[in-house]
Structure formats: structure tokens, C-alpha cells
N, C-alpha and C positions, 0 to 999 in steps of 0.2 A: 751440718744443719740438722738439726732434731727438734724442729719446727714446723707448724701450718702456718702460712701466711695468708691473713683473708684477701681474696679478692672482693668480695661481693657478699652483703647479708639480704637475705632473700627474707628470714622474718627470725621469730628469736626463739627457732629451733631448727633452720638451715639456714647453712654460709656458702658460697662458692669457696673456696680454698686454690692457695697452690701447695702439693705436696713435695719433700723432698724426692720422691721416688717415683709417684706416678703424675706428677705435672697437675694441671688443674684436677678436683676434685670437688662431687659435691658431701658437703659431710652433715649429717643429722645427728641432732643430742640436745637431751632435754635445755634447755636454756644459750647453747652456743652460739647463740646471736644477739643476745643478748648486752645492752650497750659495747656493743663490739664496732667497729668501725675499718677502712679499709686499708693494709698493711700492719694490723694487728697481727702479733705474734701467739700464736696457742704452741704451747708442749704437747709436744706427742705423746706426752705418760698420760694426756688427760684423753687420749684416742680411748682407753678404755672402754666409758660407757659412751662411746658415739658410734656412730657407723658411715664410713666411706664407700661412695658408690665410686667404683673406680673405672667401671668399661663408660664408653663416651655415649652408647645407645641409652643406656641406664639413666645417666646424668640428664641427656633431652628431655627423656621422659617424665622424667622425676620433676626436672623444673617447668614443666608444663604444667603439671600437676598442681606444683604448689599453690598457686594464685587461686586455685579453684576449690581448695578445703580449708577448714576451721584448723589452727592452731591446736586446738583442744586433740584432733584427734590426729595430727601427726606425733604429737608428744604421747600419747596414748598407744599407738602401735609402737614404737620405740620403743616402751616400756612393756608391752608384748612380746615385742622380738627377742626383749634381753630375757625375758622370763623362761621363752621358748629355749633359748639356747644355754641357762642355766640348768634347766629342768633333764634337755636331752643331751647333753655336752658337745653338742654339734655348733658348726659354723653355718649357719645357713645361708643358701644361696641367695645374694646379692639383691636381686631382683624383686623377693618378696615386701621388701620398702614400699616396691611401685603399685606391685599387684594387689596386696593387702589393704593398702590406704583408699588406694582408685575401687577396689571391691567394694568396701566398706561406706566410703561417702555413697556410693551409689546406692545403698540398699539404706540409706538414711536417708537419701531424697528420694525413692521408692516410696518409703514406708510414709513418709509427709504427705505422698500425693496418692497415697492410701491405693498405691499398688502392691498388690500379695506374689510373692516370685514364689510358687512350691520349688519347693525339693522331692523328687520322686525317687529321690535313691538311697533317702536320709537315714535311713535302717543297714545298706546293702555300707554306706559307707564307717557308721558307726562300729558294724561285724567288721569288717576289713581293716580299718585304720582305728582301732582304739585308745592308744596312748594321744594320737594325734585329735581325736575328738575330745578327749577329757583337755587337751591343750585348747585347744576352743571351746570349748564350754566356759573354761575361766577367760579366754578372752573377749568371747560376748559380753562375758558377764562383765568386764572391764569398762569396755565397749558404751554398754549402757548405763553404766554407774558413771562414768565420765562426762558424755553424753547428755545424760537425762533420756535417753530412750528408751525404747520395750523391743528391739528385736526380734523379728520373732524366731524359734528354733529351727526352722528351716536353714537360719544362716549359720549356723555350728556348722553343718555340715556341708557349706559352700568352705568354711573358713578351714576345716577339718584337711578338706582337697588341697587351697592353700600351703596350709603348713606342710604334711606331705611335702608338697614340691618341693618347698624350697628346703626341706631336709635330706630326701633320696636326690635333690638336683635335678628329675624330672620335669619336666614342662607342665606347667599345669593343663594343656589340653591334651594331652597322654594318661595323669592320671583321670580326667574328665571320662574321656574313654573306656580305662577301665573301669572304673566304677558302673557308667552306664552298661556297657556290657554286662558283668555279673549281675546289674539288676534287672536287663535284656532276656539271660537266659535263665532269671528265677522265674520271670513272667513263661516262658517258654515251655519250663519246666511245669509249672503247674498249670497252664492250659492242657498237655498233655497226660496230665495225673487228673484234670479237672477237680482239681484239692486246691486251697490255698492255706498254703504255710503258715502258721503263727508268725508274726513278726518278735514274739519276745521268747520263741520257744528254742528249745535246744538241736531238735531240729533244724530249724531254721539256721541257725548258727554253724552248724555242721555243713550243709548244701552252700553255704555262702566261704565259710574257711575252703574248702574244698574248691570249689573251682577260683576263689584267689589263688591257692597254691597252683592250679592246674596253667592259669595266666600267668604265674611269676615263673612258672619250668620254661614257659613258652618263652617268654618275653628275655629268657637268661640261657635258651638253646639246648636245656638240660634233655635228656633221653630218659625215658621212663624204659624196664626192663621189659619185655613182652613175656609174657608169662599164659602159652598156651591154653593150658589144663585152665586156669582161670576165665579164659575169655570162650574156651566152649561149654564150662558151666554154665555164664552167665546168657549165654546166645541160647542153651538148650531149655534153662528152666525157667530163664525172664527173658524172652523173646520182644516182646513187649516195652521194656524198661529199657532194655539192650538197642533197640530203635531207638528211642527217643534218645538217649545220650548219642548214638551215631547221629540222631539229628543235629542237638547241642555241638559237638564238636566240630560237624561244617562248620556251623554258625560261628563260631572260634575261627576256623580256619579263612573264611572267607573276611570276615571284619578284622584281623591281625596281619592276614596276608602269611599267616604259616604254615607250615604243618603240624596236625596234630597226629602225636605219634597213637597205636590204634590201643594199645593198651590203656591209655586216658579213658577210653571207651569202656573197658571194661569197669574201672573203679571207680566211675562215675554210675555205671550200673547198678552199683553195690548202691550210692546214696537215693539213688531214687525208686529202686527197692523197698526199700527201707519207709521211704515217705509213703509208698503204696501200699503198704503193710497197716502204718498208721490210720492213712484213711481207710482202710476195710476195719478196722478194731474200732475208728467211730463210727463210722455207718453200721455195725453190728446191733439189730435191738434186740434191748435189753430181753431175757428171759421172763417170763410171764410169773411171776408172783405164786407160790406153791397157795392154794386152796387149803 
């Protein structure tokens, strides 16, 4: 058998199915329901551009879903998804069908009932997740060409989180987390320096790669090398700097439930050094004009 056999067309871009291999299935594709009817036979060559949700939580979900959005824009995230996994050659996890579509309508009846949802991380996640932001960028942009809407850009960076998940297979309220963190302890960070960072500066882009790295060591068990001579420079001549990053790394430690090894301390010193350096070079006035 190297056939679907429909059970069920739910509209004419999902069908209930039975598979050869995993039994009932729901399967989404642009048109596959399309005068389709039940004990219809489909070729599995034509699975290509479809997607089979195969766990049975998935499938509830999914068909809960359906009754409650526009045709327009399940056929639209499909063509997302496919783009998504052309672009990065990844198979993405399953689940982004439910979470992507369920996002999306929601921030379309938002935006009708002219509620604004910020994103307060929309920087913290663009520095972090950049390939995956330029993949939302074209998918808003989709989004609303399809649509007819104006989303506004706050949602890149919901959808940014999104893609993410379903490419590392993390949960998207894991990546939620990290992201909030890192833009947790930029805020922490510069109450401490009483500076606030450029958002489009290189700086900024440094302190933000930096402690992603310092959450992906964490998050992956890696050991950072302790490197004495380093960490009693830093203690001796940024006393100062040296604190607040001992601050920051609690803050890691108690919101991850880790340890941070104590070296993290020290080269996190180095960046906010560095940002303390910058604000005295702008606060510095200018020389008085020669007579």
C-alpha cells in the first residue's frame, strides 16, 4: 500500500487520512481537499509538498483549530513552512503547523480589535536568532500580502521565537525564556553602568552575542576553562564591573537552576568594561575651542 486513504476533508487544505504506516493522520497541503471525497486514494509521491502531523496530541489540536481560521491563512503558513525548510534544509518540528497558525490568527484578531501586543525583546531576539528573523521577516511579509493586513513588527519577532523552535526542536516556552533573560540582564546590566546601550550599535551586538553564548555553554553543560591570572586582573583593576557580572551570573544561575562556572565572571567583566569605557568617552566634554 503506497497510498493515503481519506477519511475525513475538514476543508480544501486538510483531510483526515489513513496512512500506511502511522494509522490515522491529519495531513495539510495546499489544495488536498480539494473535490476530494471519503476513501479517496492519494499517492504518497504527492506527500511531498504536504505535511503529516503524525503524534495524536498534534492532530487534536490541529483539528480544533481548524474551524476557527480562514483557509487563506492555513494555505499561507504551509507555504511558509515549505519555504522555511527549503531555505534552512531542516525538517521542522511537527508541531509548528499548530503553533504558527494558532499565533498568527491571534495577532489578526488583535490587531482588528486594535490591541497592540509589544515585544520588549524584539532587538535581544533579532541579535540572537538572525537567520531565523530574516525568515520572518518574509513570513510576515507573506502573512500580510495574503491577508490584506499591516502587522505590525513586533510580530517578526514572536514569529522569529516560533521558527527557532521548531528548527532546534526546542519548546517554544524555553526559547521564550531565553530570550527574555538575555534582554533581563541587558536591562540589569545597564542599570548598573546607568548607560543605556544603543540598540543598533556594535556594542550592543557584542553584550547580546556574549551572554547567548554564555546560555548556550550553560544550557549544553560545557565548562569554561578557569583561568586565574584573568579573574584577579579583572577583580583587581574593575572591581566594579567584576560585581555586577557576579551579579548577572546569579541571575543565570537562579532563573536556569544552574551553575555558572566562575570564569563566565570574569569574561563577562571584560564586556562590560568595555561598555563603561564607552560611556565615560561620551560623557567626556568636549575641549574648549583654542582662542
Amino acid at each position: 500500500m503506497s497510498s493515503l486513504t481519506v477519511a475525513k476533508v475538514l476543508n480544501n487544505n486538510v483531510i483526515i487520512a489513513d496512512h500506511p504506516q502511522y494509522a490515522e493522520v491529519v495531513v495539510i497541503g495546499k489544495g488536498i481537499g480539494f473535490n476530494r471525497k471519503s476513501r479517496d486514494r492519494i499517492d504518497l509521491s504527492a506527500v511531498e509538498k504536504m505535511f503529516i502531523l503524525r503524534s495524536q496530541a498534534e492532530q487534536e489540536q490541529y483539528k480544533q483549530l481548524i474551524p476557527q481560521v480562514d483557509e487563506k491563512l492555513i494555505e499561507v503558513i504551509q507555504e511558509i513552512v515549505l519555504h522555511i525548510m527549503r531555505q534552512t534544509g531542516t525538517t521542522l518540528n511537527e508541531h509548528i503547523h499548530i503553533a504558527l497558525t494558532d499565533h498568527i490568527a491571534f495577532a489578526i484578531r488583535r490587531m482588528e480589535q486594535h490591541i497592540i501586543l509589544h515585544n520588549p525583546f524584539l532587538y535581544e531576539t533579532r541579535e540572537i536568532y538572525p537567520k531565523e528573523y530574516a525568515l520572518a521577516e518574509y513570513a510576515v511579509g507573506r502573512i500580510n500580502e495574503t491577508m490584506n493586513v499591516q502587522l505590525p513588527v513586533d510580530e517578526i519577532g514572536f514569529v522569529a521565537l516560533h521558527i527557532y523552535s521548531a528548527i532546534s526542536n526546542r519548546h517554544i516556552s524555553e526559547v521564550k525564556e531565553h530570550s527574555q533573560l538575555i534582554g533581563d540582564l541587558v536591562g540589569l546590566a545597564e542599570n548598573g553602568l546607568e548607560y543605556r546601550v544603543p540598540r543598533d550599535s556594535l556594542d550592543y551586538s557584542r553584550l547580546v552575542t556574549h551572554l547567548r553564548f554564555v546560555l548556550e555553554r550553560l544550557r549544553r553543560g560545557e565548562t569554561v576553562r578557569q583561568t586565574s591570572s584573568l579573574d584577579n586582573l579583572m577583580k583587581r583593576e574593575y572591581p566594579e564591573m567584576y560585581m555586577l557580572a557576579w551579579k548577572l551570573t546569579k541571575v543565570m544561575e537562579k532563573r536556569l537552576k544552574l551553575p555558572v562556572y566562575p570564569a563566565e565572571v570574569s569574561y563577562l567583566t571584560v564586556h562590560l568594561q568595555r561598555l563603561a569605557q564607552k560611556k565615560a568617552e561620551e560623557e567626556e566634554p568636549l575641549a574648549d575651542p583654542e582662542v
